[in-house]
Each structure stands twice: as structure tokens, then as C-alpha cells.
N, C-alpha and C positions, 0 to 999 in steps of 0.2 A: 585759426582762421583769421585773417587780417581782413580786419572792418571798420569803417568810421562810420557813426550810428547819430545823429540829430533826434532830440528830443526836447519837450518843455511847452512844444506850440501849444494853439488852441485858438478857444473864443474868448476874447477877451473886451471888455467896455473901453470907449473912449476913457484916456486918464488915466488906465490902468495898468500893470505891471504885469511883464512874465520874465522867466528865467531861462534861456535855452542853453540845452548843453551839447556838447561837441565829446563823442565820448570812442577812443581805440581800442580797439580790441587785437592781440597779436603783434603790437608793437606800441614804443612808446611817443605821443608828443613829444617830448623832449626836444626833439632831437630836428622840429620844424618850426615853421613861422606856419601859419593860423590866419585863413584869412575866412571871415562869415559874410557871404553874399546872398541877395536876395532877388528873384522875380517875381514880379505881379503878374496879374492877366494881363497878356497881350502888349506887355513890356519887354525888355533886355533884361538878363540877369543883369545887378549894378554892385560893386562891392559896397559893404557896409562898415566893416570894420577890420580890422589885421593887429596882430601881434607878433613882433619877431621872435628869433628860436629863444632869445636872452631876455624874454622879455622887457628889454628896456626899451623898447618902439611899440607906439600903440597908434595909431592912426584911426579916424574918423569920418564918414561921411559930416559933410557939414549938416542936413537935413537932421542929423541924430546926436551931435554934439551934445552934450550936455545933459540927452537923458540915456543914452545907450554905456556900457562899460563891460569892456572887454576883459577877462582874466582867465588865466592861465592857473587849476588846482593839481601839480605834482604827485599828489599822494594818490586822486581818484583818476589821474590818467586823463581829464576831459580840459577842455576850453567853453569858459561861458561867456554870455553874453546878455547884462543887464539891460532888459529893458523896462522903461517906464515913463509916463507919461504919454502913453500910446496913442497915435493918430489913427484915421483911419487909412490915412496914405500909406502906413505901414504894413500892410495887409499883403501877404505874400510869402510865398516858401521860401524859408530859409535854408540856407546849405552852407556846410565850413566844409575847409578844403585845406588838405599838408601843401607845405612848399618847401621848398628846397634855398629858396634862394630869399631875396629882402622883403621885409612890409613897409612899404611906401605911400606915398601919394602920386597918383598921374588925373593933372586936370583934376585935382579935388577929390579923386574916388580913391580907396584904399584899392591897392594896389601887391598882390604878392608875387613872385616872378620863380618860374620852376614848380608849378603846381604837380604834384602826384595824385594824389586822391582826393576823389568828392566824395561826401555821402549823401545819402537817396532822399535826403531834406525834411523840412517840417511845416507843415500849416500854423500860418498865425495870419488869426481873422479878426480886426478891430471893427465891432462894430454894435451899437447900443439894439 
């Protein structure tokens, strides 16, 4: 069965860290660019982060710069995505998605083009 499964959310304290994983089932990463976006309540989904199929592009919101880090594990088949130093602004379902095509940036937001599949996302709740 081909599946892209999100997992890692949760509750989590201001300041504080999660892990989220981006994980296939029935076929490989490999062979995509990776893009992890999120919405809040009563927001826009906004992209957050992308990696291309080569992993040599990694793009970032600017909002998450420097505490977010996107990677690509081969062996477990999944794409993570470190977070840490968590706001409450970041409070929102997360969802990664295959592409086919590049990870970019448009107007600052990562950007992947040729999306195939979403998966059914993850809760991450920043808040003390």
C-alpha cells in the first residue's frame, strides 16, 4: 500500500524540541524533493521547509531559520524535520508532501513544484 505517514507532533513547552518524521510506505523517497508545510487555525497552509531529490537544496522559512533542520535518512525511508527552540507561533499541523519537480523559494516560502502526495499530518502544540 503506498502511504506517506507524519509523525513526532505533540505538546510541547515553549523552547522546546520535537522531531517530526515524514515516513513511505510502498515506495521510496528517493526518488522526490520533500517539501514539510504547515497550518494553523484559521490560517493558509504556508510551506516550511523543502529538500531536493539530491539532497543538495534545502530551503527555509525565514521565521524558522536557524532553529528548524530538514534531513533526508535513506536507510529508514523517512524525511525529518528538526525542530527546536519552539514558539508558540508554531503551533499547527504539519504535513510533508513528494514532488516531482524543484525545492525552491517563491517570496520567501519554500517552495516544491509537481506535488504528488500529501500525508494526513501531525499536531504540534507549543504551549506552557
Amino acid at each position: 500500500q503506498v502511504q506517506l505517514v507524519e509523525s513526532g507532533g505533540g505538546l510541547v513547552q515553549p523552547g522546546g524540541s520535537l522531531r517530526l518524521s515524514c515516513a513511505a510506505s510502498g515506495f521510496t523517497l528517493d526518488n522526490y524533493a520533500i517539501v514539510w508545510s504547515r497550518q494553523a487555525p484559521g490560517k493558509e497552509r504556508e510551506g516550511v521547509s523543502c529538500i531536493s531529490r539530491d539532497d543538495g537544496v534545502k530551503r527555509y522559512l525565514d521565521s524558522v531559520k536557524g532553529r528548524f533542520t530538514i534531513s533526508r535518512d535513506k536507510a529508514k525511508n523517512t524525511v525529518n524535520l528538526q525542530m527546536s527552540s519552539l514558539k508558540s507561533e508554531d503551533t499547527a499541523v504539519y504535513y510533508c508532501a513528494t514532488a516531482t519537480g524543484d525545492c525552491t523559494l517563491i517570496a520567501g516560502i519554500p517552495v516544491v513544484k509537481n506535488v504528488e502526495r500529501w500525508g494526513q499530518g501531525t499536531l504540534v502544540t507549543v504551549s506552557s
